[in-house]
N, C-alpha and C positions, 0 to 999 in steps of 0.2 A: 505507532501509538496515535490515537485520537483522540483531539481538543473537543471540548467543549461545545456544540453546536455543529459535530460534522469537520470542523478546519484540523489539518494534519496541526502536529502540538507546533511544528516547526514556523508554518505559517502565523499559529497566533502569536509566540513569542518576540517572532517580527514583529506584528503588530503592536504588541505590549512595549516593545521598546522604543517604537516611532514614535510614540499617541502616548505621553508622559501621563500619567492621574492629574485630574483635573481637583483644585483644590482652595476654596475660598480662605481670601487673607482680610483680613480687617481693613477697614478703608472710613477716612475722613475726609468729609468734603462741605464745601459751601455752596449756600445756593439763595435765592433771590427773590421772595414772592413776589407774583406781577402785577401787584398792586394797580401798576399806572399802564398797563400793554394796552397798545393800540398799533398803529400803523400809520405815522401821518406823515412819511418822508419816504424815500425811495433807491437804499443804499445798497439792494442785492436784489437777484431775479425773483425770488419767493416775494416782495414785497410788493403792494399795490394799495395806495391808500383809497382809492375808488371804493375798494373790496372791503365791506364793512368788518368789524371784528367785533369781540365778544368776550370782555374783559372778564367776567366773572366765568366762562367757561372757559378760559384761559387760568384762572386762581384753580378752579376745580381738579381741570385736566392735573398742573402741578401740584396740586395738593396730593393727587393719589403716585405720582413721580415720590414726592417729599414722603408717604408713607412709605411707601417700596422698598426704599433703602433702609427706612428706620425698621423696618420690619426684618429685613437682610443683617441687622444690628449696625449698621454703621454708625458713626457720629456725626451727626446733619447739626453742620451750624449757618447761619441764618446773617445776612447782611441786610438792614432797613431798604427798603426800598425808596427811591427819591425821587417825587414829583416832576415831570418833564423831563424823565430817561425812562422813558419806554422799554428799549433794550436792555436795561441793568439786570433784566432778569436771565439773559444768558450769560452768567457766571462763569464759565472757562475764558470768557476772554478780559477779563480783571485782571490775570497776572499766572506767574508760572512759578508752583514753590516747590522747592524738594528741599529736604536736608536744616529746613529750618530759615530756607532763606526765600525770600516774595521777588521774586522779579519784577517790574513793577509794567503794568501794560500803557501803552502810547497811541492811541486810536489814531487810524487813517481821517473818518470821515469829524468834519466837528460838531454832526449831533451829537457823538457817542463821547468828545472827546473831555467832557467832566467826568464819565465816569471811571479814568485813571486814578483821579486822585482821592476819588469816594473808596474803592476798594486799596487802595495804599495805604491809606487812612484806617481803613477796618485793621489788615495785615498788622499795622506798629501795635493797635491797641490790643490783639491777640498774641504778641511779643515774639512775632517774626523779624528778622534783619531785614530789611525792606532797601532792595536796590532803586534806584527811580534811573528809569531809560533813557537814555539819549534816543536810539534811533526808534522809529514806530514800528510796534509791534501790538499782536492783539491777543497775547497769553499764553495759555494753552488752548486757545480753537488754534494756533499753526504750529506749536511747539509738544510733541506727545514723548512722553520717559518710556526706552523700550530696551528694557537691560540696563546696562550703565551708559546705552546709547541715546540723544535727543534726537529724536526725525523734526526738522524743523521747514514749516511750510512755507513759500513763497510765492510771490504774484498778482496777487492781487492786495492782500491787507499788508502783513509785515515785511517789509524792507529787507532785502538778505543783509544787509551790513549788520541789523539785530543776530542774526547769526552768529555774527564773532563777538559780538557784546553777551551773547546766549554763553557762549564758550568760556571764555575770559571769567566771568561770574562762576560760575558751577563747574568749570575746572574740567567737562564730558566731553567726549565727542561729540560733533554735533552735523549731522548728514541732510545734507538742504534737497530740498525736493521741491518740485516748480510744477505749480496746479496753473491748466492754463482752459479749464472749464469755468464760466464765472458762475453755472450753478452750485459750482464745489468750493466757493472762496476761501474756505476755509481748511486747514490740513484735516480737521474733524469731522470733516465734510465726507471724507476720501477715505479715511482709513479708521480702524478702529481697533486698537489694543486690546486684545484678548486675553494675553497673559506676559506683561513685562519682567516676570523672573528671568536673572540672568541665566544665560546656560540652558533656557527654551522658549526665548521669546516668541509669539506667537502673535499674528497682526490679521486681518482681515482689509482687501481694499478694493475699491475700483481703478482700475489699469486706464480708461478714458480721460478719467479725472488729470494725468500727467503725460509732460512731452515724455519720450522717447528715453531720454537721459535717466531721467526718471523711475520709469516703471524698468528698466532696465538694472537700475539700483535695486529697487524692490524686489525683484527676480530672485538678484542673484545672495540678496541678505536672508531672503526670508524666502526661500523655495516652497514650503509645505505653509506656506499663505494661502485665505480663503480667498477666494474671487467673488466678488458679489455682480449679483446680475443688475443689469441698468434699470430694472423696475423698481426692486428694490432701493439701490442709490437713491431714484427718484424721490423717494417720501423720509429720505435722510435716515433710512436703515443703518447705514454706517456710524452714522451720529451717534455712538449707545457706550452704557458704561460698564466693566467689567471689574469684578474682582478677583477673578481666575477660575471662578468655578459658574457663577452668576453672570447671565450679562445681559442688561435692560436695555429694548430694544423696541424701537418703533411696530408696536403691533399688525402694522400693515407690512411689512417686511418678512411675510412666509417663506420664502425659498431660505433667506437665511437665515430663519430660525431652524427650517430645517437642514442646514449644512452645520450650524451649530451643535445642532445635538450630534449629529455625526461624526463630530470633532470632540465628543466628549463632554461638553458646556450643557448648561441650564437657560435657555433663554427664556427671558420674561418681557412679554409687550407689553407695553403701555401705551394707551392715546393722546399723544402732543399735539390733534391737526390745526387745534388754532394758533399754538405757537409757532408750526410751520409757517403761518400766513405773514410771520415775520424773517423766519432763514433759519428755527433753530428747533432742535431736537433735543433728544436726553441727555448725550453730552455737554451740549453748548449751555443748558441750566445746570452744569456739573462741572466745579473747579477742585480739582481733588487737592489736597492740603498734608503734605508731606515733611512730618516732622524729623 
């Protein structure tokens, strides 16, 4: 017997069983407009206050990010923006919520370091349980939900001791992974969730981005992982947001749009290049809000 397109039935079967239907879930998230971006300190490699920026094509770029989703039907809610945090506009690193509770984020550097308590402050008043950190952490740019598992990044921003305050809080396991690129400071940097349903978690990453220990863990968790090519990574292709079937992604990142579709997915670019002039892409302006 002969499959569909030439493939003995037996081969596509196989197939149909590796390659799960890909399948969009509803998704909430907050985000930031960038009222105040600029570039006037020097806290990652992307950054260069020399290198002039372009605040209103910066609003624009995100404004067609902020339609995308609302278009995808999501519920895009909206944190004010505040004067002399430039950065406040990359939203995943405010805090890390699942289950109804805000983790509460603890900046390394102390430009960034009022905007803990601006988005902690949003969280009470949207009637999340709001944990406030002891040790520094920067949200979810190094902490990603994958299954009932937390991948949680270290190295450069968050403290692994946030690790077990991760744990302790939300009750998950929680698998620490050591970025030792500082183009990739960020766990969102490196990897990118595809499909965190348990029972077929699905991740995309760059194997560069981690020591040894690391990308060895990732191997052996997530075998049928995409690999993304280094040019890609380069323009923070990895930085993108999914809802299992949907996944917004740096438009200048072709190869893995087209390894996405091959996997089943929907990629959609968008242009963030002037917010790369700051270190952040699709995800980092996307704090997903898990009630």
């Amino acid at each position: 017997m002969i499959a569909t397109g030439g493939q003995p039935a037996e081969q596509a079967a196989e197939q149909a069983v590796a390659r799960p239907e890909r399948r969009p879930t509803a998704r909430t998230v907050l985000m930031c407009r960038p009222e105040h971006f600029t570039v006037v300190y020097r806290i990652n490699p992307w950054m260069n206050p020399a290198e002039p920026t372009d605040t209103g094509l910066a609003v624009a770029q995100w404004q067609v990010l902020h339609d995308t989703f609302v278009g995808l039907g999501y519920d895009v809610q909206l944190i004010d923006p505040i004067e002399g945090l430039p950065d406040m506009v990359y939203a995943a690193n405010g805090g890390f919520v699942v289950g109804g509770i805000a983790y509460g984020a603890k900046f390394t550097y102390p430009e960034r370091q009022p905007e803990g308590p601006a988005y902690m402050e949003w969280f009470r008043e949207a009637g999340f349980d709001v944990r406030e950190p002891v040790e520094v952490n920067e949200g979810e740019g190094d902490f990603l939900l994958v299954g009932d598992a937390i991948l949680a990044g270290t190295g450069f921003r968050s403290d692994s001791r946030s690790h077990e305050e991760l744990a302790a809080i939300f009750g998950r396991e929680v698998v620490t992974l050591r970025l030792v690129n500082p183009s990739f400071y960020h766990l969102d940097t490196a990897v990118a969730v595809l499909d965190p349903t348990p029972g077929q978690e699905h991740i995309a990453y760059l194997p560069s981005a981690f020591d040894e220990a690391s990308v060895a863990l990732l191997q052996a968790r997530f075998p049928d992982a995409i690999i993304v090519n280094e040019a890609d990574a380069a323009v923070l292709g990895l930085n993108s947001f999914s809802d299992g079937y949907h996944v917004v992604i740096a438009s200048r990142a072709t190869d893995f749009e087209r390894q996405l579709r091959e996997h089943g997915y929907h990629p959609i670019g968008v242009d963030l290049s002037e917010l790369l002039l700051g270190g952040g892409g699709v995800k980092c302006c996307t704090l997903e809000l898990r009630r």
